[in-house]
C-alpha positions as CSV (number, residue, x, y, z in Angstrom):
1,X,-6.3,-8.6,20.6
2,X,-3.9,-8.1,17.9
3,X,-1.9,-4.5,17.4
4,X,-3.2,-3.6,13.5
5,X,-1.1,-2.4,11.0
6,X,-2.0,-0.7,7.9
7,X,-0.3,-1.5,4.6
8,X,-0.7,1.3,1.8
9,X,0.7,0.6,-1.8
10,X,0.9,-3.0,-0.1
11,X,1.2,-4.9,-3.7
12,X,2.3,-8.5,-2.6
13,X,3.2,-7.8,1.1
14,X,6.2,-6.9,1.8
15,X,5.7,-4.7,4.8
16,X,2.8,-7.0,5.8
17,X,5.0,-10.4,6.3
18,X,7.2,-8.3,9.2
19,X,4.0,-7.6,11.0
20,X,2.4,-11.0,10.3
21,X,5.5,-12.5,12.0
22,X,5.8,-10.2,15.1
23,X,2.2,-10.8,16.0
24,X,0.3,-8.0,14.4
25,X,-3.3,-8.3,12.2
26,X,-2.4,-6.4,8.9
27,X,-4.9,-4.9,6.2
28,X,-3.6,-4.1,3.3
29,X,-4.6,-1.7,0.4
30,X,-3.6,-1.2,-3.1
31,X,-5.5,-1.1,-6.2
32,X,-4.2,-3.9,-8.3
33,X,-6.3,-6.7,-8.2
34,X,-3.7,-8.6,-9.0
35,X,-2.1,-8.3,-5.8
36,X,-4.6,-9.8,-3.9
37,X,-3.7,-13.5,-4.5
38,X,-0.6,-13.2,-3.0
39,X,-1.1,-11.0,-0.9
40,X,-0.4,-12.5,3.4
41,X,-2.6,-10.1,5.3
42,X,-6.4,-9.0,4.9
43,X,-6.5,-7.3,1.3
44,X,-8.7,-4.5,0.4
45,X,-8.6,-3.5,-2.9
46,X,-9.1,0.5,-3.5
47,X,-7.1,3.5,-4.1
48,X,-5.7,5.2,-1.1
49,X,-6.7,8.7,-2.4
50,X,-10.3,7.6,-2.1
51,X,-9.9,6.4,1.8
52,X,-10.8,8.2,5.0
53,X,-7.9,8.1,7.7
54,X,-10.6,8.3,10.1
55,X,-10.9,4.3,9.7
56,X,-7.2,3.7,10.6
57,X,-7.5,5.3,14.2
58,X,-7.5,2.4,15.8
59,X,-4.2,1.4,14.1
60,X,-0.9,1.0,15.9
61,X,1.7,1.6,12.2
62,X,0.6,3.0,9.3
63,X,3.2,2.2,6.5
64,X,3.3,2.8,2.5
65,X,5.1,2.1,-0.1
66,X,4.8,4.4,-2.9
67,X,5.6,2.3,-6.2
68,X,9.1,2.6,-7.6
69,X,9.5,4.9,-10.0
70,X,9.6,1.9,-12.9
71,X,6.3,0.9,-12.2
72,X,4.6,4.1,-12.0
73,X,2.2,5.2,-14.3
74,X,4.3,8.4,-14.7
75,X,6.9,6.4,-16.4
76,X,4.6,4.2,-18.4
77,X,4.6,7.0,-21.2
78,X,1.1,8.4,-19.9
79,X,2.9,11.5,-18.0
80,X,0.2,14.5,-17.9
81,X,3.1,16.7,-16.1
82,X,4.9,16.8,-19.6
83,X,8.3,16.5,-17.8
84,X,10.2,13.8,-15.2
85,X,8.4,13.5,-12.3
86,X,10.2,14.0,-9.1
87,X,9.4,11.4,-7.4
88,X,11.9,11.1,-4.2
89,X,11.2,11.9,-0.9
């Protein structure tokens, strides 16, 4: 059986194609649709905040990728914190 790897914020797979290639099964989870197409691993399309880790125990990595701070919907004008974000970590 395959280690798994979970992909969070996966978008088109970047994370996912290192695991792919070093043997692992990878699900992935974002919630643009669009990402799906592309994306190399098992997509699942829904919004981490709505998950339950309790489904990922099984899971060997657990890896996210918070969206750059260009594509955020904090930059996108729509910023209900009425001030920069601090996004770093």
């Amino acid at each position: 059986m395959k280690p798994l790897c979970i992909d969070l914020f996966c978008g088109y797979g970047g994370w996912a194609r290192g695991f792919l290639d070093a043997g692992y099964r990878v699900i992935g989870f974002d919630n643009e649709r669009k990402c799906a197409k592309r994306y190399p691993g098992e997509f699942v399309l829904a919004d981490v905040r709505d998950l339950d880790g309790g489904r990922f125990h099984s899971a060997r990595v657990i890896v996210a990728s918070p969206p750059c701070n260009e594509f955020s919907t904090l930059r996108r004008g729509v910023n209900p914190l009425g001030h920069e974000p601090d996004m770093s970590m």
